[in-house]
TORKOL-4160 file (C-alpha; in steps of 0.2 Angstrom, whole numbers, padded with zeros to 4 digits, m for minus):
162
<pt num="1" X="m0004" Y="0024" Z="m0124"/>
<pt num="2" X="m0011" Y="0015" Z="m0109"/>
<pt num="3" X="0004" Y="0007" Z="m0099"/>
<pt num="4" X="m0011" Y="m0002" Z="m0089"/>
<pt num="5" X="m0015" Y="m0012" Z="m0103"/>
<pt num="6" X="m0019" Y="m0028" Z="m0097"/>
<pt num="7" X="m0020" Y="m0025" Z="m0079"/>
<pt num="8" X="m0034" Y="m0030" Z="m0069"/>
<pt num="9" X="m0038" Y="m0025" Z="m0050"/>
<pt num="10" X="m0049" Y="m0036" Z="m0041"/>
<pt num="11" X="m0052" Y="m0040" Z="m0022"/>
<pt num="12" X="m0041" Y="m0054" Z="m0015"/>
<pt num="13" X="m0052" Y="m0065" Z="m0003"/>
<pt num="14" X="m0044" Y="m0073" Z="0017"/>
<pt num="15" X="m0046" Y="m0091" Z="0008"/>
<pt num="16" X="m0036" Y="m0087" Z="m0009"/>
<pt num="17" X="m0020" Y="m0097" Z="m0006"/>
<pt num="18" X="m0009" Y="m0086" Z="m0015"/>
<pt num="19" X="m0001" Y="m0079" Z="0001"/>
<pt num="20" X="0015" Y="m0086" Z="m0003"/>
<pt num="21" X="0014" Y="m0074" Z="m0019"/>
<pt num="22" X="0010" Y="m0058" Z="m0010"/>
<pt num="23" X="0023" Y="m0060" Z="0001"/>
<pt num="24" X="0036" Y="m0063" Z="m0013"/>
<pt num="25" X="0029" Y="m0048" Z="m0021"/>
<pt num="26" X="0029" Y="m0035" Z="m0005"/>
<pt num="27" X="0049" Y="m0043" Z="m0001"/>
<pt num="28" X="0053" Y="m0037" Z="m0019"/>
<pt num="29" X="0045" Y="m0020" Z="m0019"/>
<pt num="30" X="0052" Y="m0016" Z="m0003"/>
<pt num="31" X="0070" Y="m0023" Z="m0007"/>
<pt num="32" X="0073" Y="m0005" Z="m0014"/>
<pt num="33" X="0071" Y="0002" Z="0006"/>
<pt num="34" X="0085" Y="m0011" Z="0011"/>
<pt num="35" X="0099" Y="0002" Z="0019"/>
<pt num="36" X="0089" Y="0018" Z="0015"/>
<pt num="37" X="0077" Y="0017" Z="0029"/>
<pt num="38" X="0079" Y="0016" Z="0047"/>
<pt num="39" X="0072" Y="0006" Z="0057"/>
<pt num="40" X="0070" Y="m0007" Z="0043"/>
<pt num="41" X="0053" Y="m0012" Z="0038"/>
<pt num="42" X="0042" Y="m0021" Z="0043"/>
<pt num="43" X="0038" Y="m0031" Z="0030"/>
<pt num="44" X="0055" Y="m0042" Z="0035"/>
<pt num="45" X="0047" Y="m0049" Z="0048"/>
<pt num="46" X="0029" Y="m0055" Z="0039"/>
<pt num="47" X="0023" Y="m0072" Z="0035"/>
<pt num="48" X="0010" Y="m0078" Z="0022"/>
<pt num="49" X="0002" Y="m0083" Z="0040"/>
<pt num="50" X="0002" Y="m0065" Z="0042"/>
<pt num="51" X="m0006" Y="m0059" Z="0028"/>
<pt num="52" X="m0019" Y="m0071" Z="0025"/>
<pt num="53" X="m0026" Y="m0065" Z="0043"/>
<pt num="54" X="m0022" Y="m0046" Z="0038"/>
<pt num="55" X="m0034" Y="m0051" Z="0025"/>
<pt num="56" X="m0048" Y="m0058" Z="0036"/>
<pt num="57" X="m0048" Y="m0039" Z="0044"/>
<pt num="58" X="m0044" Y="m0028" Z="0028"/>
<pt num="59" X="m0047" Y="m0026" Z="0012"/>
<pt num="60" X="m0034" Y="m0032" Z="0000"/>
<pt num="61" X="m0034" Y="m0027" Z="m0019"/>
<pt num="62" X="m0019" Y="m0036" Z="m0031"/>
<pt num="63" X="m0016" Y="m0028" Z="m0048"/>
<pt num="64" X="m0015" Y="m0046" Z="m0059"/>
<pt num="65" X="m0008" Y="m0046" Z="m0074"/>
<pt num="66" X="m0009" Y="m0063" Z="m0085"/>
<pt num="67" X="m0015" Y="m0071" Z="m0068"/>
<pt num="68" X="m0001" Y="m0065" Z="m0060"/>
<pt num="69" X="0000" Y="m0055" Z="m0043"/>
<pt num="70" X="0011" Y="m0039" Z="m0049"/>
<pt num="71" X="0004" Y="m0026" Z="m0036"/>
<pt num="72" X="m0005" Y="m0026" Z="m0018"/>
<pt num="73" X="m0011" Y="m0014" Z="m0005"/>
<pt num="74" X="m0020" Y="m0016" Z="0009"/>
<pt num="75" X="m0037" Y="m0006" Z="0015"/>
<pt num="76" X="m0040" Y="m0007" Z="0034"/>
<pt num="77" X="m0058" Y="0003" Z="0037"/>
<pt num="78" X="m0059" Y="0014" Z="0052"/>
<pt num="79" X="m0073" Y="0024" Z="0061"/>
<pt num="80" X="m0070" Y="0038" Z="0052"/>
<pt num="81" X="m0057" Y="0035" Z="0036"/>
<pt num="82" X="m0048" Y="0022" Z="0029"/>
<pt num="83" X="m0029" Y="0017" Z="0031"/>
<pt num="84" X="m0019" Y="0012" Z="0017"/>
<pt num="85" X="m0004" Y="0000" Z="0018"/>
<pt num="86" X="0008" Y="m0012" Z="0013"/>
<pt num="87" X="0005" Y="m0002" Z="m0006"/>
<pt num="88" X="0019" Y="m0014" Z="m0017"/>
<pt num="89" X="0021" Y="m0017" Z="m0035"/>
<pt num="90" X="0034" Y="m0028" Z="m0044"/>
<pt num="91" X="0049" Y="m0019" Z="m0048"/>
<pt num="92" X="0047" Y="m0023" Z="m0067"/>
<pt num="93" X="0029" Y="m0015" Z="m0065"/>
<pt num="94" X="0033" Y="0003" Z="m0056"/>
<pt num="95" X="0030" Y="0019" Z="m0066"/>
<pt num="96" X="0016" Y="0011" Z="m0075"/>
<pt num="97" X="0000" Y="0016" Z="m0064"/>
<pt num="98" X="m0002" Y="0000" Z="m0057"/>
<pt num="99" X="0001" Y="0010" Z="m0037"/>
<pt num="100" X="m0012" Y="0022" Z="m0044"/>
<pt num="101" X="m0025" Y="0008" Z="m0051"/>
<pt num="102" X="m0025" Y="0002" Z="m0032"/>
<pt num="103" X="m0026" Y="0019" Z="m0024"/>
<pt num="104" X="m0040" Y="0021" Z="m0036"/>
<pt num="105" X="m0048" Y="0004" Z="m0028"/>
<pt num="106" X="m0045" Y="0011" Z="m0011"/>
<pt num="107" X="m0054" Y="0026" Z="m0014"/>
<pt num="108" X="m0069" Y="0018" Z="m0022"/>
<pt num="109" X="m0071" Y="0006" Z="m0007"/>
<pt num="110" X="m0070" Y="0022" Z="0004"/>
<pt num="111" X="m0082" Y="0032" Z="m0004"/>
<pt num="112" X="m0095" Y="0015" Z="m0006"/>
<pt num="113" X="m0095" Y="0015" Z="0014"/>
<pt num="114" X="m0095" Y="0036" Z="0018"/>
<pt num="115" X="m0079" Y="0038" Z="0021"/>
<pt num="116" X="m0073" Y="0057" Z="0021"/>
<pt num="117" X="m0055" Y="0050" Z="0018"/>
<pt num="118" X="m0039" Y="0040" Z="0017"/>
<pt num="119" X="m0027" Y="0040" Z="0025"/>
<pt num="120" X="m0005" Y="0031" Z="0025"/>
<pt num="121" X="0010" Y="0032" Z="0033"/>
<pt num="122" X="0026" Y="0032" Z="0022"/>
<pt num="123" X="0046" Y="0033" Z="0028"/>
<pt num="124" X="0052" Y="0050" Z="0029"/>
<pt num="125" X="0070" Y="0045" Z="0019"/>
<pt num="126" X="0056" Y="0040" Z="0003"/>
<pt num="127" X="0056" Y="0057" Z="m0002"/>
<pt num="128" X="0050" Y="0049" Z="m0020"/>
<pt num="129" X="0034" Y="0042" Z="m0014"/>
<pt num="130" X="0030" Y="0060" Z="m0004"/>
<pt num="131" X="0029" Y="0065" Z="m0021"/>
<pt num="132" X="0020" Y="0050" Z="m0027"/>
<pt num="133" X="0008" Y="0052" Z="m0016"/>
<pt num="134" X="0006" Y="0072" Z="m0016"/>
<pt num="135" X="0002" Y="0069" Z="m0035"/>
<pt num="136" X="m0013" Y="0058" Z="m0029"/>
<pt num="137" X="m0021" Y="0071" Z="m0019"/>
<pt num="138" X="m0010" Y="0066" Z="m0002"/>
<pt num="139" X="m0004" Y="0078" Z="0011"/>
<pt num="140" X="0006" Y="0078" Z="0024"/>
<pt num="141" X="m0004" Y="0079" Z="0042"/>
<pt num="142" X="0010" Y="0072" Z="0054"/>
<pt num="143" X="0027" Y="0067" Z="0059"/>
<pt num="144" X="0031" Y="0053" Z="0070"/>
<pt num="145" X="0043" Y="0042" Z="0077"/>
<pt num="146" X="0046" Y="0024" Z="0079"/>
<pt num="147" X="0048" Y="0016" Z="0098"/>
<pt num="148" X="0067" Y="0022" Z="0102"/>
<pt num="149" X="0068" Y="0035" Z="0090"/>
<pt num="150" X="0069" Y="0053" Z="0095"/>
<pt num="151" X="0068" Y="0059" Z="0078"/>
<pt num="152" X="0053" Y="0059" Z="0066"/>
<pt num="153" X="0055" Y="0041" Z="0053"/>
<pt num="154" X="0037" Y="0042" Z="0048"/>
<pt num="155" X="0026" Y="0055" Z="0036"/>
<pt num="156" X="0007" Y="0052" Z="0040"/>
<pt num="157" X="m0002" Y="0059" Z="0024"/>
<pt num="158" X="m0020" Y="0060" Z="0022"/>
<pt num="159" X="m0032" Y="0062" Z="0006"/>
<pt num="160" X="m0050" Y="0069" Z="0010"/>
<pt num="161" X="m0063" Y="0062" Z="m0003"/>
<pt num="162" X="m0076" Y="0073" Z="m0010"/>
């Protein structure tokens, strides 16, 4: 059974006007980190402002379902890779491939402009998306810390394309 059924990933453009939208949707997919991770996220402190001129220097791919807005992530292109961020999907949508259809996105913008890879960062308390994104070809290629953190709070993990 396809659980994607009726899912559609298209490129969002700067102008689209459904900032609002996208900012409602990346609040509720990151609720779930509220008290698990530290320092909080920084989605808490974007605007739509703020993601409509994310979007006029990255890629932005939503996952629409019935016209609506159900999953994001956001493609910033480097000298040599691609960075991967800000991957949400509606909490009523998770465990149905929609973070994967937008990987899948990412990947094909990547490999249309020669890039050898992509590349994320993701909290080192989410030991679920580790996972996530180990199934998708991901591994682990750093640890850092966020400003006034002496221990590691971020796992960079990078995908090389073939």
């Amino acid at each position: 059974m396809d659980r994607t059924a009726g899912v559609a990933v298209t490129q969002l453009p700067a102008d689209c006007g459904r900032w609002d939208e996208v900012l409602a949707l990346i609040m509720r997919a990151f609720a779930t980190m509220d008290g698990v991770i530290d320092p909080p996220s920084s989605a808490h402190r974007l605007t739509a402002e703020d993601l409509r001129d994310k979007a006029g220097r990255e890629t932005i791919f939503a996952a629409l379902k019935g016209g609506r807005i159900i999953g994001c992530v956001f493609v910033l292109e480097r000298t040599e890779d691609f960075y991967v961020g800000k991957l949400a999907v509606d909490p009523g949508f998770q465990g149905q491939g929609i973070g994967r259809g937008l990987m899948q996105a990412a990947e094909a913008l990547a490999r249309s402009r020669d890039k050898r890879a992509i590349e994320l960062q993701t909290r080192i308390e989410l030991t679920g998306n580790h996972a996530a994104f180990a199934r998708l070809g991901f591994r682990e290629t750093d640890r850092t810390a966020h400003d006034g953190y002496s221990r590691a709070t971020s796992i960079t993990m990078r995908k090389v394309l073939s």
